[in-house]
C-alpha positions in Angstrom: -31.6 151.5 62.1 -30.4 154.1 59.5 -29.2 151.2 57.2 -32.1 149.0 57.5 -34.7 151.9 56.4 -31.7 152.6 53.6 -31.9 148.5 52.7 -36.0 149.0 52.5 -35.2 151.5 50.1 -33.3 149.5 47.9 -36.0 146.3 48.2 -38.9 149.0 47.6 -36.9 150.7 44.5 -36.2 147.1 42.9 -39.0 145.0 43.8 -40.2 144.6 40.3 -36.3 142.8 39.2 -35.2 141.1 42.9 -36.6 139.6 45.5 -35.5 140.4 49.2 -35.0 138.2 51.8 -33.8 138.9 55.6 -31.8 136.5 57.2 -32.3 137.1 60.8 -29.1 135.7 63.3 -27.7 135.8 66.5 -28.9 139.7 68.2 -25.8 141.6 67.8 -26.7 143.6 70.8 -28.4 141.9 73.3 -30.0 143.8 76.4 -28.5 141.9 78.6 -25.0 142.3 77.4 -23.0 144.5 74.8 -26.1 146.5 74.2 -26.2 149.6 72.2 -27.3 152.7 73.4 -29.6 153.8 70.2 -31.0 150.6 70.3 -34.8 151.3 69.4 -35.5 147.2 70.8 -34.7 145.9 74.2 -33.9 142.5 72.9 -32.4 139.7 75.5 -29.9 137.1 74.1 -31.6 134.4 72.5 -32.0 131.5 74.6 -34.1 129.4 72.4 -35.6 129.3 69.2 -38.8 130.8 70.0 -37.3 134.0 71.6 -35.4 134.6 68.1 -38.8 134.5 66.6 -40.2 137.0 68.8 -37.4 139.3 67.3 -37.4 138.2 64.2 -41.0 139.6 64.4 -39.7 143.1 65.3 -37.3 142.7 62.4 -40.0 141.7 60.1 -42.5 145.3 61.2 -38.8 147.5 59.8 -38.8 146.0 56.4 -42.3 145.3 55.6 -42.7 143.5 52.0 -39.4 141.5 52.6 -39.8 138.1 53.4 -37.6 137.3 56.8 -35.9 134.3 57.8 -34.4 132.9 61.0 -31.6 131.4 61.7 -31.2 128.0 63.9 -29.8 128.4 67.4 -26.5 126.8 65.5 -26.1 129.9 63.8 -25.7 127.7 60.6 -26.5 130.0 57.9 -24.3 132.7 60.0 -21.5 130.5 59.9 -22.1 129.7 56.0 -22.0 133.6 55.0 -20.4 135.2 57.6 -22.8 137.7 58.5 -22.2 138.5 62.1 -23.3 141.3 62.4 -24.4 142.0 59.0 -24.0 141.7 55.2 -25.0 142.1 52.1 -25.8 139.2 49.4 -26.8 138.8 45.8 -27.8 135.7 44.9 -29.0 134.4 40.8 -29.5 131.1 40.1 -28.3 129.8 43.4 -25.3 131.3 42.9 -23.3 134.6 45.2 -23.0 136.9 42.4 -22.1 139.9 44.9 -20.7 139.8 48.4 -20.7 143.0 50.0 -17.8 143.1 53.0 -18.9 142.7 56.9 -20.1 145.1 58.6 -20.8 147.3 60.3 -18.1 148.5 58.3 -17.9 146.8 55.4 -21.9 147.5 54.7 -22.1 149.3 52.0 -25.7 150.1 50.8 -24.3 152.1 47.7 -22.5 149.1 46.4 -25.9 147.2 46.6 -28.1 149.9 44.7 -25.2 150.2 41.7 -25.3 146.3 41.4 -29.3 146.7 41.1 -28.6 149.6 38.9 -26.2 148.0 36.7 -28.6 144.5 36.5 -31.8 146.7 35.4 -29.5 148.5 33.0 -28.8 144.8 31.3 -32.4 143.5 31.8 -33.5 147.1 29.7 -31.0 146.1 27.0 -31.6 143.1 26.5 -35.3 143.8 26.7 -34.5 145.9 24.0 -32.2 143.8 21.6 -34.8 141.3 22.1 -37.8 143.6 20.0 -35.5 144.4 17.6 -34.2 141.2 16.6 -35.4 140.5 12.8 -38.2 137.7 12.7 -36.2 134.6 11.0 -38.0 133.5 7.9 -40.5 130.6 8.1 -39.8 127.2 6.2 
């Protein structure tokens, strides 16, 4: 749970340049089997679409102002990104323009944030060059 509050962070700091989307999969610790012990959700295996709504509900009251998005019971998406368990994306224009590594040891908040960093650093400058350009003269 210490990276999800961590991730709303990150969608709360840069809200005004990126929108945030959670892709909810497969649980990755169902009660009834490889559970974790700090779970703070007793959530079965996911038996049918509606039961990975249910939790995708839970999901949703952790990152409030994040839109959140469920996966079929093909695990499509999961199998398109590799995100079992979990992972970090960047998306412009359609496009993967960061790719954090798997986790839970490849996640790696920090490298989010700097990317956010680095891409309101550019938006500023540009934002910038862009008043200061000289007016082109009229015909």
């Amino acid at each position: 749970m210490a990276r999800l509050k961590a991730f709303q962070g990150v969608v709360q700091q840069n809200a005004d340049i990126a929108d945030s989307v959670v892709l909810y999969i497969e649980e990755a610790h169902p009660s009834d089997g490889w559970m974790s012990t700090d779970a703070p959700y007793q959530i079965p295996k996911h038996r049918c679409l509606e039961d990975r709504l249910k939790a995708a509900q839970l999901m949703h009251l952790e990152v409030p102002g994040c839109l959140v998005v469920v996966d079929s019971m093909e695990n499509s998406s999961n199998a398109a990104y590799g995100a079992y368990f979990d992972r970090l994306y960047i998306l412009q224009e359609g496009k993967i323009v960061y790719q954090g590594r798997r986790g839970p040891e490849g996640y790696r908040i920090s490298e989010l944030r700097d990317w956010l960093d680095q891409y309101r650093e550019r938006l500023l400058l540009w934002s910038a060059l862009k008043v200061r350009a000289p007016l082109s003269p009229g015909p």
